[in-house]
MARMIVEX-333784 format. One record per residue (C-alpha): residue number from 1; residue in one letter; x, y, z. Coordinates in steps of 0.05 Angstrom, whole numbers, plus 32768, in hexadecimal, padded with zeros to 4 digits. Example, Ala and Ser with C-alpha at 12.3 -4.5 7.8 and 13.67 -1.06 7.14 Angstrom:
2
<rec i="1" aa="A" east="80F6" north="7FA6" up="809C"/>
<rec i="2" aa="S" east="8111" north="7FEB" up="808F"/>
This chain:
213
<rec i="1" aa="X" east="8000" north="8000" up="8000"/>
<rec i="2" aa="X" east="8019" north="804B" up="7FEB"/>
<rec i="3" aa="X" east="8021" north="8076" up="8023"/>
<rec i="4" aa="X" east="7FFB" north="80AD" up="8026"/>
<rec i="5" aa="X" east="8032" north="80F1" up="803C"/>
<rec i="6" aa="X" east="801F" north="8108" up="8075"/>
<rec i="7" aa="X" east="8011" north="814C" up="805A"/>
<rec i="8" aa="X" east="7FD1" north="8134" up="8031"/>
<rec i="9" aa="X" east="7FB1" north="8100" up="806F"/>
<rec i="10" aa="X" east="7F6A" north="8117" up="8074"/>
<rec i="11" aa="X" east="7F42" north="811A" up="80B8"/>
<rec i="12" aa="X" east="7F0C" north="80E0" up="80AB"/>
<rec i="13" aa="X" east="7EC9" north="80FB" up="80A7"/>
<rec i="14" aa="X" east="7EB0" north="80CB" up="80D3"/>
<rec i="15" aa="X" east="7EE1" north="80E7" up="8117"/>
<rec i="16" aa="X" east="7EB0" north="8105" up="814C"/>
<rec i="17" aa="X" east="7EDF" north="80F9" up="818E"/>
<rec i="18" aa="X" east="7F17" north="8125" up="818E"/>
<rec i="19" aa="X" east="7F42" north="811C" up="81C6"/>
<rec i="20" aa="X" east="7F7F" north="814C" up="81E3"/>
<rec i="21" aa="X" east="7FC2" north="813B" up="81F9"/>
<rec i="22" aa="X" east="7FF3" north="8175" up="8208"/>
<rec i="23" aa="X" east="8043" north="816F" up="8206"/>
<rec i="24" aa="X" east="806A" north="8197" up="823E"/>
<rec i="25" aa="X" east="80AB" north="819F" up="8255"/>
<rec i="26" aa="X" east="80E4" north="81D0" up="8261"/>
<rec i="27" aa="X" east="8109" north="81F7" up="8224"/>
<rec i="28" aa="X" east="8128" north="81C9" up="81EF"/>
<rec i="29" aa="X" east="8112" north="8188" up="820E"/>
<rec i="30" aa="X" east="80FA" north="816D" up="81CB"/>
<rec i="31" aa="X" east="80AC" north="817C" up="81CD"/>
<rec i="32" aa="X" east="80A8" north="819A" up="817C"/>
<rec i="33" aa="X" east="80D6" north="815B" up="8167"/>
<rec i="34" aa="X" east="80A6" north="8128" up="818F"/>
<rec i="35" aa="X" east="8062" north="8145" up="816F"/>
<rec i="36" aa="X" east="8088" north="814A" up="8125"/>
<rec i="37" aa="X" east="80AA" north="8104" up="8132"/>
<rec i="38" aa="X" east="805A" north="80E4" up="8147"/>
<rec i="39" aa="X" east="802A" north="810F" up="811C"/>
<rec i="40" aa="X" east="8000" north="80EA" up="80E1"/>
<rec i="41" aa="X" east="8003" north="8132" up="80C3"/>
<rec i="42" aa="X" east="8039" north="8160" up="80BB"/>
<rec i="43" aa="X" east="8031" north="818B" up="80FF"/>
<rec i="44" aa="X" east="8026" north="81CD" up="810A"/>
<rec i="45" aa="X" east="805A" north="81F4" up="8125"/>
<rec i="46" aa="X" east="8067" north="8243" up="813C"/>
<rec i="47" aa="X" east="80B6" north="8237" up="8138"/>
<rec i="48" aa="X" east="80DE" north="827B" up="8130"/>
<rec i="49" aa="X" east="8126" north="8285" up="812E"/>
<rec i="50" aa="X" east="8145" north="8292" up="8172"/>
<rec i="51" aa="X" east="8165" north="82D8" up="816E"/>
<rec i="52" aa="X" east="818E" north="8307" up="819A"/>
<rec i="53" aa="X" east="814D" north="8329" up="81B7"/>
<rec i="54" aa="X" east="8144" north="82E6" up="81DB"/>
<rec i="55" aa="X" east="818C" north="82DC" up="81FD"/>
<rec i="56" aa="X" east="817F" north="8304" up="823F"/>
<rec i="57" aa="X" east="813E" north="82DC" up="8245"/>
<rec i="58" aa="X" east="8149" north="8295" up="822A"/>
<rec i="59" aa="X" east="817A" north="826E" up="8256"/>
<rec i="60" aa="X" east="819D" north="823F" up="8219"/>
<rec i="61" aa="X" east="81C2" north="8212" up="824D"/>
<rec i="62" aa="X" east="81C5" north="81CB" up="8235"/>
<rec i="63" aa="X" east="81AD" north="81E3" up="81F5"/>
<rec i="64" aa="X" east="81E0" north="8218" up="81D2"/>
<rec i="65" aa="X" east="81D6" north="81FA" up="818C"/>
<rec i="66" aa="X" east="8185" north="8209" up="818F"/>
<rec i="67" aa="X" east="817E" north="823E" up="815D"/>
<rec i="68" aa="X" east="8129" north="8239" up="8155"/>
<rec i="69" aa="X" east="80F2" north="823E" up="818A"/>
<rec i="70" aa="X" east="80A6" north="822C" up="8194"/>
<rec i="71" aa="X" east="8082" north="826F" up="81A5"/>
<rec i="72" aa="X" east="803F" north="8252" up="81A0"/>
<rec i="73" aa="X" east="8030" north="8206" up="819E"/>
<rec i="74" aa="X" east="803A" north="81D5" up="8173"/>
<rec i="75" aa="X" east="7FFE" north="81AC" up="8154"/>
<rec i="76" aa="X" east="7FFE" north="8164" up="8141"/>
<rec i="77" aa="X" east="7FC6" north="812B" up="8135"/>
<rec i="78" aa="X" east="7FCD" north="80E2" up="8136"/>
<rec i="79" aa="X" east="7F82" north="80BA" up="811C"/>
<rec i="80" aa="X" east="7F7A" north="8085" up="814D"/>
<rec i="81" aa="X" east="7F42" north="8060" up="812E"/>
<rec i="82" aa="X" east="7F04" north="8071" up="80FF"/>
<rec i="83" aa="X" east="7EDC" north="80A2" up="8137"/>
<rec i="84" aa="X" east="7F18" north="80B8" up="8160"/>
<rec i="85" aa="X" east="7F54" north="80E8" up="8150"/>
<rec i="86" aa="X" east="7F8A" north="80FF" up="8185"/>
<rec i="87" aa="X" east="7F9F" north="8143" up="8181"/>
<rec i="88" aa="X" east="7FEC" north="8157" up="819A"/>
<rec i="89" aa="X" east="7FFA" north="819D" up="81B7"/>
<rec i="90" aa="X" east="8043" north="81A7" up="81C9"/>
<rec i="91" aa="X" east="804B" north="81DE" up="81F9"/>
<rec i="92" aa="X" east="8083" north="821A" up="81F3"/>
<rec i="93" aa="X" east="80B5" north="8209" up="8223"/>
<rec i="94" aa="X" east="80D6" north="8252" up="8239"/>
<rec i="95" aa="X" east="80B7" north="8273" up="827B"/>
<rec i="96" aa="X" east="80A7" north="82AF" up="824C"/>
<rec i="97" aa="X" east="806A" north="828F" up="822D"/>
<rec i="98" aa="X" east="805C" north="8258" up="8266"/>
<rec i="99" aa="X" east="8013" north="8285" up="826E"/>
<rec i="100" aa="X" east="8003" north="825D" up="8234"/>
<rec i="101" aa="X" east="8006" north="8220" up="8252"/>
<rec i="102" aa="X" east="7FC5" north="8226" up="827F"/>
<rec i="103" aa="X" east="7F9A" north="8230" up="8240"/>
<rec i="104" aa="X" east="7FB6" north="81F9" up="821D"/>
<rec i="105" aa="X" east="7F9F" north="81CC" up="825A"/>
<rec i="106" aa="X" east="7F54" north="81DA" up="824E"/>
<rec i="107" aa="X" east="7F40" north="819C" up="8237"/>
<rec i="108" aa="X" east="7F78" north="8175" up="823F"/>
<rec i="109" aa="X" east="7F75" north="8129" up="8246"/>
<rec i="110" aa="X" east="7FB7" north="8117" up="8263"/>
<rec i="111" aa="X" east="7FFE" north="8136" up="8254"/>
<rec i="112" aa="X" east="8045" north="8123" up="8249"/>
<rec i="113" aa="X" east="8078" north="8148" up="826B"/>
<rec i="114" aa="X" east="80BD" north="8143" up="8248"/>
<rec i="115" aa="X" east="80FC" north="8145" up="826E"/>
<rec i="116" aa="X" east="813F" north="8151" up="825F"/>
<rec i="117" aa="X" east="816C" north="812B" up="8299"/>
<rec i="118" aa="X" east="81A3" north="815D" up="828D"/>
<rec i="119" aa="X" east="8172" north="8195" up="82A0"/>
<rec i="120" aa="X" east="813C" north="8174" up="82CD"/>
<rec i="121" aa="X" east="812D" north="81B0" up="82F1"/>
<rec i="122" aa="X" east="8109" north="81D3" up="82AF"/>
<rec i="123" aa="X" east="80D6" north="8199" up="82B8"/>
<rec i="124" aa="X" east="80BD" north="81B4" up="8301"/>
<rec i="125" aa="X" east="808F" north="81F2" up="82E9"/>
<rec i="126" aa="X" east="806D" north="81C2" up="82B5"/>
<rec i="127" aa="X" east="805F" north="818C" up="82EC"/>
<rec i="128" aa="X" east="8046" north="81B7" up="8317"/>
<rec i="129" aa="X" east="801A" north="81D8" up="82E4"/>
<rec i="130" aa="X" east="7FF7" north="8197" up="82D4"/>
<rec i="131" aa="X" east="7FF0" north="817F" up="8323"/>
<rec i="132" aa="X" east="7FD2" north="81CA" up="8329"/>
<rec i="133" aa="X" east="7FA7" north="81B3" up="82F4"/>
<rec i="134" aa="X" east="7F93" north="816D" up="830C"/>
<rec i="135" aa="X" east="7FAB" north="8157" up="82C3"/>
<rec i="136" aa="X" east="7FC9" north="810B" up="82B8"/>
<rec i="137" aa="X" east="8009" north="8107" up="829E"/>
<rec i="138" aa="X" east="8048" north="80D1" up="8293"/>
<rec i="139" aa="X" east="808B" north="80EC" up="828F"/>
<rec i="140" aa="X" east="80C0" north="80DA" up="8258"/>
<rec i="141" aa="X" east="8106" north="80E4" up="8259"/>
<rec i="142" aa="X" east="811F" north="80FA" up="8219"/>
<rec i="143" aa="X" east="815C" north="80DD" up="820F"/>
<rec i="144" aa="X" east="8191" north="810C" up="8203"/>
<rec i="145" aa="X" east="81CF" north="80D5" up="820B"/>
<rec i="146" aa="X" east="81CE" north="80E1" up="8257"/>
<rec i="147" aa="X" east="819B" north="80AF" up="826C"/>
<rec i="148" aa="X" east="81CF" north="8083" up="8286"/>
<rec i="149" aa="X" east="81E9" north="80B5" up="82B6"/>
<rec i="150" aa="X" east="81A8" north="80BA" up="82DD"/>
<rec i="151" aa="X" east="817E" north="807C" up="82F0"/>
<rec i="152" aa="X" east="8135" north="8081" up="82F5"/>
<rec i="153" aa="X" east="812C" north="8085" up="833E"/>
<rec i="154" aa="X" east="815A" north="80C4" up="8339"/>
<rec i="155" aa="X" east="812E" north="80DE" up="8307"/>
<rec i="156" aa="X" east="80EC" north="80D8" up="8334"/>
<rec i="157" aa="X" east="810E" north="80F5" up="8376"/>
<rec i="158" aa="X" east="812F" north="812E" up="834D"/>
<rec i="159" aa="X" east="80E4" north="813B" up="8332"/>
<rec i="160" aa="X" east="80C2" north="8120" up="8377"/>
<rec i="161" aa="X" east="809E" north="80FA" up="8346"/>
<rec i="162" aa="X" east="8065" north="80C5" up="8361"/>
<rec i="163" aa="X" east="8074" north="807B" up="8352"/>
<rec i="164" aa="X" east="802E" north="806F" up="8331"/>
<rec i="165" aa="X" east="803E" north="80A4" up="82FE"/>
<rec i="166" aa="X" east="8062" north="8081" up="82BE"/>
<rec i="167" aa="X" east="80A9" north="8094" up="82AB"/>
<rec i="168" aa="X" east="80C1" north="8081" up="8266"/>
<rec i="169" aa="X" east="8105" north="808E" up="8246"/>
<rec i="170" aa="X" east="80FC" north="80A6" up="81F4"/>
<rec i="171" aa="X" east="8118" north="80BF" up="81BD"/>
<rec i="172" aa="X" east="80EA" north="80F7" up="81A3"/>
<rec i="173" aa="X" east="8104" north="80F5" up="815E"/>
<rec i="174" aa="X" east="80E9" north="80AE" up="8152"/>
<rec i="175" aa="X" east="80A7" north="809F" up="8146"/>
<rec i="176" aa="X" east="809D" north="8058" up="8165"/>
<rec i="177" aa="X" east="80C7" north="806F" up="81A2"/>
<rec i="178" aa="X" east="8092" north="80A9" up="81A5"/>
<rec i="179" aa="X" east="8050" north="8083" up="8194"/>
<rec i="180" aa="X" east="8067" north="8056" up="81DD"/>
<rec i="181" aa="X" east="8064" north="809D" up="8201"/>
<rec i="182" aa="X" east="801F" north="80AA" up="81E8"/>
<rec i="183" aa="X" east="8012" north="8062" up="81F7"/>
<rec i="184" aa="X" east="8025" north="8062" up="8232"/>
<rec i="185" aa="X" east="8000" north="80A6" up="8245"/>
<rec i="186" aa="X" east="7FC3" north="8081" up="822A"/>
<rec i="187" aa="X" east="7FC7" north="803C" up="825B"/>
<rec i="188" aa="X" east="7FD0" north="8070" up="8297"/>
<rec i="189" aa="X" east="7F93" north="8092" up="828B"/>
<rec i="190" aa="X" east="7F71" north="8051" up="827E"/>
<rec i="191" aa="X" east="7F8E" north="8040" up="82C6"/>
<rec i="192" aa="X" east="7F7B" north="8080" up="82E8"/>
<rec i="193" aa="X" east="7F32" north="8075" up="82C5"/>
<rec i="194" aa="X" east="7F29" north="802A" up="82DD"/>
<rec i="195" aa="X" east="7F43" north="803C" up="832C"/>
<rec i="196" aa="X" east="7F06" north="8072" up="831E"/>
<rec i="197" aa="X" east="7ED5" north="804A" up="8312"/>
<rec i="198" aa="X" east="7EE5" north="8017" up="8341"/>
<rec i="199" aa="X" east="7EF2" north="8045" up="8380"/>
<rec i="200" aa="X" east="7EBF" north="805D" up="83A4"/>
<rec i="201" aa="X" east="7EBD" north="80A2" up="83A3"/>
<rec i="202" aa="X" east="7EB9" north="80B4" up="83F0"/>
<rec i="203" aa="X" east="7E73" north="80DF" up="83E2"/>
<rec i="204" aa="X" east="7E59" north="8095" up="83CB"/>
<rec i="205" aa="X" east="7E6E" north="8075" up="8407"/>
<rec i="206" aa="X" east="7E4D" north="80A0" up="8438"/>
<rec i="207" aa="X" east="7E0C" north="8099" up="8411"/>
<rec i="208" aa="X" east="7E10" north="8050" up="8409"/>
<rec i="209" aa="X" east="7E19" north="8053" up="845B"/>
<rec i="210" aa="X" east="7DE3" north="8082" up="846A"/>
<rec i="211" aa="X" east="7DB9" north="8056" up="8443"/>
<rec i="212" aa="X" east="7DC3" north="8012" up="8461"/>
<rec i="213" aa="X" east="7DB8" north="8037" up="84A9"/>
């Protein structure tokens, strides 16, 4: 079978359940390069060329040889099946346009927060922005050629990170090594969803107790 360039894949006309996953993470983690790398259709993106206005601003440690920057978001879609379509929003990562972030939330099923091991502390503002938010989200180490300097359970204390939220290690410019972050987003929600339904809520409990008085 031909394949069809991603520039000319057509939303199905029969899609009615759109559902929203953001990508977040400090400057230069590798959000714009995960969306491209996953996307069924070439992304969206609000690159610019970095320029000297942005060098008392930007802090470019741990990534000197950047020379273009997200100042919007970046805009991807994967088609899941017939009915259902996933749309990607990758977050700017530089504290000058983090008031973004909260409207890109609205909505948002789950999120994956990018790290960079060499730079952990540029994840902090983004976890916390999701816990602020009550929003889901897996974290996965893009791997910069450092992974083996820092273990997992480094990773997690360094980010006070829970053990029931996932941890991955990627490569955000492949696309299978991508598609297993998403997937792996996906089965947490599933998880969160199930515990949901199965816990009683502690509203329910009270009114199942009054009841049986």
């Amino acid at each position: 079978m031909q394949q069809i360039p991603r520039a000319q894949r057509q939303l199905s006309r029969t899609a009615d359940n759109g559902l929203k996953i953001v990508v977040v993470g400090g400057f230069g983690v590798g959000k714009t390069t995960l969306v491209r790398s996953v996307s069924e259709i070439r992304p969206l993106n609000t690159e610019e060329t970095m320029t000297r206005a942005g060098e008392s601003v930007d802090v470019l440690d741990g990534v000197s040889a950047k020379t273009s920057t997200t100042v919007a978001f970046d805009f991807g879609r994967i088609s899941v099946d017939a009915r259902t379509v996933l749309y990607l929003f990758g977050a700017p990562g530089q504290e000058r346009f983090w008031f973004l972030w909260d409207r890109l939330f609205s909505g948002t099923l789950g999120a994956v927060v990018l790290v960079d091991t060499r730079r952990l502390a540029d994840s902090w503002y983004a976890i916390d922005r999701l816990e602020h938010h009550g929003t889901p989200f897996v974290v996965a180490r893009n791997d910069f050629g450092d992974a083996a300097h820092h273990t997992d359970a480094q990773v997690r204390e360094a980010l006070d990170l829970p053990e029931h939220i996932p941890m991955v290690t990627c490569d955000a410019r492949d696309r299978e090594s991508s598609k297993n972050v998403l997937i792996t987003l996906v089965e947490h929600l599933y998880t969160l969803s199930t515990a949901a339904r199965t816990t009683p809520t502690a509203e329910a409990a009270a009114a199942r107790g009054s009841t049986s008085q």
